[in-house]
N, C-alpha and C positions, 0 to 999 in steps of 0.2 A: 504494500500500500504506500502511496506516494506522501511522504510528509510537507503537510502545509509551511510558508515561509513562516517566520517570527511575524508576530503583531506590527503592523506598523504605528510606532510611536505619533503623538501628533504633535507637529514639527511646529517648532521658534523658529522664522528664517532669519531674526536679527540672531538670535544667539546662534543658530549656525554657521552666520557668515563672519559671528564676531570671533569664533572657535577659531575658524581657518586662518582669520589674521592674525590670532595668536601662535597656529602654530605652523602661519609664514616665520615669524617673528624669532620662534626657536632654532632656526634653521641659520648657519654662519652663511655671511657671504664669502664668493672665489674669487677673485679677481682677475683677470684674462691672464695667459702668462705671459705675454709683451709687459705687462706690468703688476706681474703676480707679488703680493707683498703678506707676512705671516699675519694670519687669522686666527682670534682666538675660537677654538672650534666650540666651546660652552658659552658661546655670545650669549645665546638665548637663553641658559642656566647660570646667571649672574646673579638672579635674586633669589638663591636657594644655595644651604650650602651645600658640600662634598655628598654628604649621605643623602640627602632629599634627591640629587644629582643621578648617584648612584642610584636609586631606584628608579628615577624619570627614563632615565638610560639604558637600562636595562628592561624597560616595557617597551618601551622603542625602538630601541637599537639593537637589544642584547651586548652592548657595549660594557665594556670595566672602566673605571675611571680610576682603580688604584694598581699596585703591581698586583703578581700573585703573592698569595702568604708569604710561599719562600723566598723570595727577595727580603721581606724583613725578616723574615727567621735569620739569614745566612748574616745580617748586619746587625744581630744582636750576640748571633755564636761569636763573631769577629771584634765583638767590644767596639763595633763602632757607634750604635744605640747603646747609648748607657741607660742603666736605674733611673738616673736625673731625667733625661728626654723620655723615658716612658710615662713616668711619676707628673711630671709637668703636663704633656698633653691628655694624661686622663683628665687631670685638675680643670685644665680649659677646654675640657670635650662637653657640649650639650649634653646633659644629663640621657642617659641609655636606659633600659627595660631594668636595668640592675646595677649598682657598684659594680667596677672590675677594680681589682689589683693588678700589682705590678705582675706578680704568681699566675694570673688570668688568663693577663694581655700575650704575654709569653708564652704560654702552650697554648692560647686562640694560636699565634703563630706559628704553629707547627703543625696545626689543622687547616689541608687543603677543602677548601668551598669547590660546591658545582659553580662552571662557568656560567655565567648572565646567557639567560632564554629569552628574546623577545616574546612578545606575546604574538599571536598568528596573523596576519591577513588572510583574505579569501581564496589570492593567490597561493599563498602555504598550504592551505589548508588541501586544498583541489591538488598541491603535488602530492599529497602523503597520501592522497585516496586513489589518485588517475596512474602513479609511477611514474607520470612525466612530470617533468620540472616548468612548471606553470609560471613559477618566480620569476627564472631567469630567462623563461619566453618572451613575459613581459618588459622586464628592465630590456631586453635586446631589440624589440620591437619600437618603444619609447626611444631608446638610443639612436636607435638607424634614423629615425625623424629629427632629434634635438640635433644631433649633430649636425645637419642641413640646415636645420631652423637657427641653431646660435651659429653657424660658420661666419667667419669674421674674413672671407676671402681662398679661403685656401680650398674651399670644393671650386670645379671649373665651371659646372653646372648649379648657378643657385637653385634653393628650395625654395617650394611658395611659401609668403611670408603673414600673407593675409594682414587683416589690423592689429591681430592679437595672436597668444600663442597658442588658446585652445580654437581660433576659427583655422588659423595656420594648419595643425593637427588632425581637426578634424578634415579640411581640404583632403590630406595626405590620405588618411582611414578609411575614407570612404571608395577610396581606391585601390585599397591595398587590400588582395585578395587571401595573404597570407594565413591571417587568424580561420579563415574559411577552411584551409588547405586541414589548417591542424583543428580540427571539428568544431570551431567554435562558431556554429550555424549562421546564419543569419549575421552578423555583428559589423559588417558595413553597413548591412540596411539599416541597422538601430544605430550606429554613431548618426548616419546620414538624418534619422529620423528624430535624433535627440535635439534637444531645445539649443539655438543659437550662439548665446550667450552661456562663461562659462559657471556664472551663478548660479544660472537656472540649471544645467545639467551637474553641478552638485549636490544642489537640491532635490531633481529626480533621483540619482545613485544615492543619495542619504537613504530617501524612500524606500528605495529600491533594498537595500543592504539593511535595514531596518534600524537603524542605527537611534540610540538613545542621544538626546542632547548630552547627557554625562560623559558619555564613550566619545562625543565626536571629536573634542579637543585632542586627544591620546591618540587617537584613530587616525586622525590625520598627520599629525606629527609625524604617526608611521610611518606612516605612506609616503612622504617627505622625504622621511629618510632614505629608503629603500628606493629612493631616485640617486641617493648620491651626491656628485658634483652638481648633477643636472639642475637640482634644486636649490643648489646653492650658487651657481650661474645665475639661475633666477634673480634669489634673495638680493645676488650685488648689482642688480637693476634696477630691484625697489631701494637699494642703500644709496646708487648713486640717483635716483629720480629725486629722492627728498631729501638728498643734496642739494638740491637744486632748485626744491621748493614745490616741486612735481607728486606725483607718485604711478605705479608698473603695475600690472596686475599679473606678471610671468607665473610668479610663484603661486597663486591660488589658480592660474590657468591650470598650470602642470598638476596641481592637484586637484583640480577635475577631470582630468586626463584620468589620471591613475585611478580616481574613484569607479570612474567608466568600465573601466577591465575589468575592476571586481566586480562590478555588478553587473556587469557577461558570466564571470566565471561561477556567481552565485546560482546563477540562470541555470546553469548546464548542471552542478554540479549539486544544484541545493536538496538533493533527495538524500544525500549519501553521508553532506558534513554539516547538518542543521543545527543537530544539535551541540557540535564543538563550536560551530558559528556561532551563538548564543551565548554559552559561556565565554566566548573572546570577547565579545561584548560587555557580558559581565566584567569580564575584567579590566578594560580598558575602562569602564564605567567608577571602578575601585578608588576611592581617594589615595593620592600618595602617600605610601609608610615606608620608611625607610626600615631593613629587619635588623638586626643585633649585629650581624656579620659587615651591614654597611657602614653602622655606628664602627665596629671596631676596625674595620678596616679604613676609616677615616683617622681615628685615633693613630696607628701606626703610620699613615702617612705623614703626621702633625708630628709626631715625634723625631720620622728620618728629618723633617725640614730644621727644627730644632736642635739635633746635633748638626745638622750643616752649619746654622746658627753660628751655636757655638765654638766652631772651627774657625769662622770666620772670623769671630771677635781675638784669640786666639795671633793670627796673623794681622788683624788692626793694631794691636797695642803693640805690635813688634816694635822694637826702636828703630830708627832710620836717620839716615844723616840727615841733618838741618844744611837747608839749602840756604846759601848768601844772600842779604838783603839786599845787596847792589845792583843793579839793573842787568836786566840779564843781559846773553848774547843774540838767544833765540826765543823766541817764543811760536810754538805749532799746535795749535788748535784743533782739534779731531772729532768725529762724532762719537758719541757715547756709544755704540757699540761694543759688542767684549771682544770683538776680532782688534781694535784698536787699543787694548789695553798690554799685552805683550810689545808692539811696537814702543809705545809710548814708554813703559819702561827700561826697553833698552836704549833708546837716546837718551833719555835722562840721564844713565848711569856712562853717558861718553864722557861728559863736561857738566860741573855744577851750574855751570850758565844757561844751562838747558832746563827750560819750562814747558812744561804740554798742559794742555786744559779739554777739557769735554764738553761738549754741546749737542746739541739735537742736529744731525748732518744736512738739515736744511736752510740752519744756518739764520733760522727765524723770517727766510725768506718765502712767502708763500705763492708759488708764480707758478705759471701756466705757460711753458718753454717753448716755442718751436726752433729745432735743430736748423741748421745750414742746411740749404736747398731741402725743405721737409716741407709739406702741408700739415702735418701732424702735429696737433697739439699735448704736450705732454704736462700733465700734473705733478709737478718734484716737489713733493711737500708731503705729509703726513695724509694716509687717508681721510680721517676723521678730522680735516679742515678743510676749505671749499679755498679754489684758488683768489687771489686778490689783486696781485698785478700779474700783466702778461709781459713776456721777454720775447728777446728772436738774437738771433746769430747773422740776421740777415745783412749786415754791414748797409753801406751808403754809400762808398765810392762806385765807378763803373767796373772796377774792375771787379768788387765782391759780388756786383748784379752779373756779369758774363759769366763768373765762375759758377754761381748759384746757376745759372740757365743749362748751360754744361754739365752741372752732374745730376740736374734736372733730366734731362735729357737721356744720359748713359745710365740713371734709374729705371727709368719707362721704357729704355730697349732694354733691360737686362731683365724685368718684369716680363714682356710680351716672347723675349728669347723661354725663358722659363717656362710660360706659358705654351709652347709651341710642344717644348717637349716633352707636355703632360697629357697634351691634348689625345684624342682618342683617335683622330685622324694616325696621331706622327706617330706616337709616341715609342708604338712597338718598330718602327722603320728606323727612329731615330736610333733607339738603342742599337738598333744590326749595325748600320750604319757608321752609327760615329763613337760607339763604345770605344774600342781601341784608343781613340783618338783621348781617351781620359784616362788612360791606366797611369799616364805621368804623373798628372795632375792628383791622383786616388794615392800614389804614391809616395808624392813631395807630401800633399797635405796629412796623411796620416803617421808619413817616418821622421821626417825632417822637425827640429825643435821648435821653430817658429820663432816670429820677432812677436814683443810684445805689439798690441796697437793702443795707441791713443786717440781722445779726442783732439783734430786739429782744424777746428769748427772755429770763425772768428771769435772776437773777442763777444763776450753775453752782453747786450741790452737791455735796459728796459724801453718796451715797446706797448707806447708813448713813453717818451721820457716823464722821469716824475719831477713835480719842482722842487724846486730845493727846499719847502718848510718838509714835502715829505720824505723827503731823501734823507734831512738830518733828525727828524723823528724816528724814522726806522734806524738808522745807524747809531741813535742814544739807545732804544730801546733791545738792539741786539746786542750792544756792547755790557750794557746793563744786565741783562740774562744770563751772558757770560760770565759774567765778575770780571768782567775785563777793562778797567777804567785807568789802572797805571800801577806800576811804569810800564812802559813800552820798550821795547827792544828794538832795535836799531831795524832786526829784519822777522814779521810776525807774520805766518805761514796760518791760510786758513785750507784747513787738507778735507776734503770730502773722499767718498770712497766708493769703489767699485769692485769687479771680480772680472778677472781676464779667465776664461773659459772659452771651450770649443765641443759642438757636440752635445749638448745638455739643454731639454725644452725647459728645466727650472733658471736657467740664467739668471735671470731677472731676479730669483729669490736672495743671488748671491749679492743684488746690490743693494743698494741703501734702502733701508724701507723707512727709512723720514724723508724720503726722498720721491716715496710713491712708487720704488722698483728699478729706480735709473738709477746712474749712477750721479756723486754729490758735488763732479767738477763745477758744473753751470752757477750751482747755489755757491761754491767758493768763490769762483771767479766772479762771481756778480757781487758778493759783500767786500772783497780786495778794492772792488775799482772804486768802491761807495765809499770806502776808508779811504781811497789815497784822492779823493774829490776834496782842492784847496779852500772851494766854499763850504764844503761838508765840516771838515777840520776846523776854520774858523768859527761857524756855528756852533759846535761842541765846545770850543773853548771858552762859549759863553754860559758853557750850560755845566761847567768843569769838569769835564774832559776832556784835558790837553793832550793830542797825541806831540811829540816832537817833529819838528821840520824834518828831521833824518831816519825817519822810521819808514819803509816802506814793509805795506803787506802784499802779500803774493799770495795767487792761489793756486789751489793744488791737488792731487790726484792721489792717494794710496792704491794701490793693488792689493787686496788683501789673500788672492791667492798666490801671488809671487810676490808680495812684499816690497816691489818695487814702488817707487815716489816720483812721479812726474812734476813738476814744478810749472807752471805757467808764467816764468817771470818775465815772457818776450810782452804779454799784455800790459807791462807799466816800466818799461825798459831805463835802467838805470843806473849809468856807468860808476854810480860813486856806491854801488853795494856790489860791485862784481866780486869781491874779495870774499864778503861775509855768505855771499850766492855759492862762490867755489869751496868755503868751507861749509857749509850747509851741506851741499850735496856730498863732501866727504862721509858726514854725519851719518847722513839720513843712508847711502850706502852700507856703509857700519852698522849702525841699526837694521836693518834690512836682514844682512846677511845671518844677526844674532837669532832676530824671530826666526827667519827660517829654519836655523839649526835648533829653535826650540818647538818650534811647529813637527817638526822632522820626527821627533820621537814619538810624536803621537799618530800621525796617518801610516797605513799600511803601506810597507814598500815603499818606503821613501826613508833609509838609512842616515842621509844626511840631507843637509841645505840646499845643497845642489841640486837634489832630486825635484826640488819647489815647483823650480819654474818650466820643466819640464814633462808635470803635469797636467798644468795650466794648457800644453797645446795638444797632449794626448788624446785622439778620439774612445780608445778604448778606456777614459780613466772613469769611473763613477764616482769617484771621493777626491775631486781634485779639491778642496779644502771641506773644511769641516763648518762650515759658516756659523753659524750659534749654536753650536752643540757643546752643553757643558753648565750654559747661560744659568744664574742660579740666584744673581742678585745686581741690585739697582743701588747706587750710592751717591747722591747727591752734596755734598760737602766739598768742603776746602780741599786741596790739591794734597796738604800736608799729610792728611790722615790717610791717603793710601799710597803715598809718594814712598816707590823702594821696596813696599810691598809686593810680595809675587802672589799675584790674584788668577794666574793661573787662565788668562782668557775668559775667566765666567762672570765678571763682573761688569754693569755698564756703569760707566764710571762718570759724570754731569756736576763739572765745577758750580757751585754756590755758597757763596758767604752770606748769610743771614742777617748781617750786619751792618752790609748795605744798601739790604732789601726792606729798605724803611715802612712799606705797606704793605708788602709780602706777596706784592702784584707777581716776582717771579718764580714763589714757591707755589701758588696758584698755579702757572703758564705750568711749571716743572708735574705737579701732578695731575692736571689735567691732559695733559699733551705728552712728555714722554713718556713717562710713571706707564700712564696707558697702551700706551703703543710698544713699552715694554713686556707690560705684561699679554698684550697678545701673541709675540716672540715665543717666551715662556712653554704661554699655555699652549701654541699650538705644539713646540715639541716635548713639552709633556702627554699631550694626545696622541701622536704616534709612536710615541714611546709605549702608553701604557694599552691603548686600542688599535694598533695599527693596522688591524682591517676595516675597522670603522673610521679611524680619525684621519689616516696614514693614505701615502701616495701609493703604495704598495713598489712592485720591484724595480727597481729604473731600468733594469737588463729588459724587462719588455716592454717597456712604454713607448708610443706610438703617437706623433699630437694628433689630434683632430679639429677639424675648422677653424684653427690657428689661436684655438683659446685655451687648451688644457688637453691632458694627456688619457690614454685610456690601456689597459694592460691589456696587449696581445692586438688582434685585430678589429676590436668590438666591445662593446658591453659600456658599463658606468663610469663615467667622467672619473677621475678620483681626485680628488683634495689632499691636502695636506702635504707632510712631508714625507719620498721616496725612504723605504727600509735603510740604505744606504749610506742614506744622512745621521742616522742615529746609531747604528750599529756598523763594527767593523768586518765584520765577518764572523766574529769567536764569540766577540763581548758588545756588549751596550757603550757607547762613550759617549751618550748622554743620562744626566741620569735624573729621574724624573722628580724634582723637587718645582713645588708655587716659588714664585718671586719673594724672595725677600728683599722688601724695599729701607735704604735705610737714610736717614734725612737728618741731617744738622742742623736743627730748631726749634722754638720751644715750640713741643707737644700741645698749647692750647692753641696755636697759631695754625698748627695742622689741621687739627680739631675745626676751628673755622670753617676754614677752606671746604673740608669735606661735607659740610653740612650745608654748604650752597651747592653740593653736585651730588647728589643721592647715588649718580648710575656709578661715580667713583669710589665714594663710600659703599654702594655694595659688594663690590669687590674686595674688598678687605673687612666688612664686617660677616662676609660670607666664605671669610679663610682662604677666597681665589690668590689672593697674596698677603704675606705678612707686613707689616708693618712697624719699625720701631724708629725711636727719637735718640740721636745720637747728640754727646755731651760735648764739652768746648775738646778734650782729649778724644775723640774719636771711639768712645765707647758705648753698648748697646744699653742708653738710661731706663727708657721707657717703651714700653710695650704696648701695643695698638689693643683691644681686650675684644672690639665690637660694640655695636649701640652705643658708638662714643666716648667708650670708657679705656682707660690707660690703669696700665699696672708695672711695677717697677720692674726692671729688667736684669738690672744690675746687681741685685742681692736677693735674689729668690729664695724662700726659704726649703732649698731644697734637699737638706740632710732629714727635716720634719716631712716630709710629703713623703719621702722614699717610707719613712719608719710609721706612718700613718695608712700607707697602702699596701703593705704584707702582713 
């Protein structure tokens, strides 16, 4: 006897549509990989902490958000979790179903848990009854469309695009005889026949699927997931539309897409799984509870962060030479990045007269770039800020308009050459034909070392120019940020940064992400020319900021997987620094060569320094640097208190003195703007560290781009996100290792406190343990401790010989 569907509930169409934009909203944006930048992948679980997390994650995804047990087990065997870090984080753990002890927490750790179960779709459901895999029918069939629908140029044959993505879609469906082939009857005549718009045919497939308003939130999110990147392609449509003041409706298209198939496959299949249907329902309907294993496996994670902590403090209090008051020789600027933080130490330790400082690598410049001879406009600034002024490379004499027209030119024939040999006409003629004719070329490019390349793009503009009340506003207000107001140094290096690579669709990941995914020359060389502007200067010195007549700054280039330093100092050319120019590049040489012998110890197959920068042109290398892998804290303060110290690469290091942040306007800029942009770093390689089939890029040995926006493993299937296996592990071991940000800030704790209580979505983040937070003292020690709900707790004298002897 044929079993009747489930009751249809009787539908809220506000609360169903307000479900879906919720759980668009859970969903991280991707950002194309022409300008792919790290995404915190728990955007959408910001306002819940670890364990609320864990359970949301695990109905959803079937994701972990912590390691396994035995990772802490093996760091308590090892004495690296003391008594202390366990004793502490039960103390500040949301109270659980029962006290644990330290005795507890310890053997929970040596009890392995079942792995995270999503809960079903209808698609699931219909594989485990039919034997055929219905899931991955779906995600393949979805794919083969997205990819044509989001292609950015690289298919030769556009997809219909329609106005939208679910009328786009359904164009496509109604023709695609596929689902028919594989017995899913009828299902062009019903896409063709479903409702227009793609509210309304959510609304039908809610119907249809029977779905409770309580399950539909959970439900969708699924489904969301179980698209992927694709969904989150979407999502960074609607992030950049209300950017802009706009809004996209991709991401609730696509999930009336996907509702659509299940309620096909409900159709066919609903005699067989009605009643596992229902209870899915049930439980997607279930309020969130986190169980005892999520509580304790949050605890244990709070803990490994807490002896990181304490490692760290540990190496701050180290003693280090006192650098000389006298004016230095050099002074080189860098973006806070942790790839900049090895460098920066080893010039230091050439000459006392050697200063370095950290800033956000876009240099507080927020500009919307077009390259030399480009149509392209490029955002070099922080995601989560909307560009302010636009720049161009395009020069004004005739001769930079012929050059521009010229490689204008040898562009759009080396496009239509490309083109010719894809085409469907050539393509297989081509190959017969003129392969041979490239064995050289397959040969030089893949054996031969390679030269570095640079940008040798003119000098950056701002385009219009700005006038000068704003040229010298912005130039107090960057100088200000930096702590940079005097002395000045004869020759002061602003160094943005890049990655020279070959072969690798995450490119873009290796460069600047305050930069938007470019690389940070543009924003250097555009605040050099702002500094060395004789009205700019005079201005400032009314405003007491004197730089000296004899200081010129230059901008400038890091390489961070070869460690080489480009200088730009043809752009302010100046015979009376030639000397401090030729010792500089000694320097910076020297330095170079040190990181890389310290780089060197850590990448596979790379013995010594040498081995650096002959990675950088390798096609076959997958780990030609390790880019943020390690990253594990943020440290705003005076230069002093980590000047000398070996921070080992994992620190972003962001000069500020408190002192002469009279209004605390730049401890505000510092955590709303890096702090943040750090912690999505962070947490996306915490994500594919600890999910890396859900968070993670998965294997870069088979990734394939498609439609010139993002990768897919093998020749098909779901977008992937995150970051490639590769980037986090070496082959044997992990060389990232999955700790939240600890952020740490030089000033008083109520001034913080401030700050965060005008930005809630900041303050979630740390009152939800996504990063720790503590207030460091005038000696660079951990005082005060972030608690949550606004509340600080001392740091510095924990009474933790009584909590160990109070918890066993």
């Amino acid at each position: 006897m044929l079993m009747t569907k489930p009751p249809v509930p009787q539908l809220n169409l506000t609360a169903v549509h307000e479900a879906a934009e919720r759980a668009a909203r859970a969903i991280p944006p991707l950002w194309p990989l022409e300008s792919s930048v790290a995404v915190n992948p728990f955007l959408g679980q910001i306002g819940e902490p670890l364990a609320v997390a864990a359970a949301r994650l695990r109905r959803v995804a079937g994701a972990a958000v912590t390691m396994p047990r035995a990772w802490y087990a093996e760091r308590i065997a090892s004495g690296e979790l003391s008594d202390v870090d366990l004793a502490a984080a039960i103390d500040a753990a949301t109270p659980t179903t029962r006290p644990l002890t330290i005795a507890e927490l310890k053997r929970a750790a040596q009890m392995e848990i079942a792995p995270p179960q999503a809960l079903p779709t209808v698609a699931d459901l219909a594989s485990a009854v039919s034997g055929f895999d219905w899931t991955g029918f779906v995600a393949e069939r979805i794919s083969a469309w997205a990819s044509g629908y989001f292609d950015r140029g690289q298919a030769l044959w556009a997809a219909p695009k329609g106005p939208n993505a679910y009328a786009a879609w359904r164009l496509t469906a109604t023709h695609d005889l596929t689902p028919e082939i594989f017995s899913i009857t009828g299902f062009a005549a019903d896409v063709a026949a479903a409702p227009e718009s793609a509210d309304a045919a959510l609304i039908r497939a809610v119907e249809q699927l029977g779905l409770s308003e309580a399950a539909s939130e959970s439900y969708f999110h699924r489904l969301l997931v179980g698209l992927g990147g694709w969904a989150q392609l979407a999502r960074y449509r609607l992030w950049q539309a209300e950017l802009s003041g706009s809004t996209d409706t991709t991401v609730t298209d696509l999930l009336a897409v996907r509702a659509v198939w299940d309620s096909a496959l409900l159709r066919k299949y609903q005699p067989q799984i009605a009643a596992e249907w229902t209870d899915a329902i049930n439980g997607y309907a279930q309020p969130l509870q986190p169980t005892e294993d999520d509580q304790i496996n949050a605890i244990l994670q709070d803990a490994v962060e807490r002896a990181a902590q304490r490692k760290l403090q540990t190496v701050l209090t180290a003693s280090s030479q006192p650098k000389p008051e006298d004016r230095p020789a050099l002074q080189m600027a860098f973006c806070i990045d942790v790839r900049s933080e090895p460098f920066r130490r080893a010039l230091e330790s050439l000459d006392p007269r050697i200063r370095t400082l950290g800033f956000g690598g876009f240099f507080g410049l927020p500009i919307a770039h077009r390259r030399f001879a480009s149509d392209v406009v490029e955002a070099r600034l922080p995601v989560l800020l909307p560009p302010r002024v636009t720049t161009s490379c395009s020069g004004h004499t005739h001769a930079h308009e012929a050059n521009d027209r010229a490689k204008r030119v040898a562009a759009r024939a080396k496009r239509a050459w490309g083109r010719f040999k894809l085409a469907a006409i050539s393509s297989f003629a081509f190959v017969e034909s003129m392969g041979p004719v490239y064995v050289a070329k397959l040969l030089s490019d893949g054996l031969r070392p390679g030269t570095r390349t640079t940008n040798t793009d003119p000098v950056p503009q701002f385009d219009p120019p700005l006038a000068l009340g704003a040229r010298v506003d912005t130039a107090e207000a960057v100088l200000r940020a930096m702590s940079l107001t005097g002395p000045f140094a004869p020759l002061v290096l602003i160094a943005g940064h890049g990655a020279s690579v070959v072969n690798n669709p995450h490119a873009s990941a290796l460069h600047c992400g305050a930069c938007g995914g470019f690389p940070g020359d543009v924003n250097a060389r555009l605040l050099a020319g702002l500094l060395n502007d004789p009205e700019v200067r005079t201005a400032l010195a009314g405003r007491d900021i004197a730089i000296p007549a004899d200081t010129l700054f230059v901008g400038a280039l890091h390489d961070t997987t070869t460690d080489a330093v480009t200088l730009y100092d043809a752009d302010h050319h100046s015979p009376a620094h030639a000397a401090a120019l030729a010792q500089t590049r000694d320097w910076l040489a020297t330095a170079g060569a040190l990181t890389r012998s310290e780089r060197a110890l850590r990448l596979p197959r790379a013995a010594t320094g040498g081995a650096i920068a002959r990675r950088a042109r390798d096609w076959a290398e997958v780990r030609p640097e390790w880019a943020l892998a390690g990253c594990r804290a943020f440290i705003a303060a005076p230069r002093s208190h980590t000047s000398g110290r070996d921070l080992q690469g994992q620190a972003f290091l962001h000069d500020y003195d408190w002192r002469k942040d009279t209004d605390f306007s730049v401890l505000e800029l510092i955590l709303t703007a890096p702090v943040v942009v750090a912690s999505w770093i962070s947490l996306q390689y915490y994500g594919s560290t600890v999910a890396p089939e859900t968070f993670g890029a998965g294997n870069k040995l088979l990734h394939n781009v498609t439609g010139g926006i993002g990768v897919v493993e093998g020749n098909g299937g779901l977008l992937r996100s995150g970051l490639p296996w590769q980037s986090v592990h070496d082959g044997e071991r992990l060389v990232h290792q999955p700790l939240r940000l600890s952020v740490l800030i030089e000033a008083p704790h109520e001034a913080i406190s401030t700050i965060l209580d005008r930005y809630p979505e900041v303050r979630a983040l740390f009152d939800n343990g996504w990063m720790h937070l503590l207030a460091l003292d005038d000696n660079g020690r951990m005082h005060w401790r972030y608690g949550g709900d606004g509340g600080w707790e001392r740091a510095d004298n924990p009474p933790a010989n009584q909590r160990v002897a109070s918890f066993e």
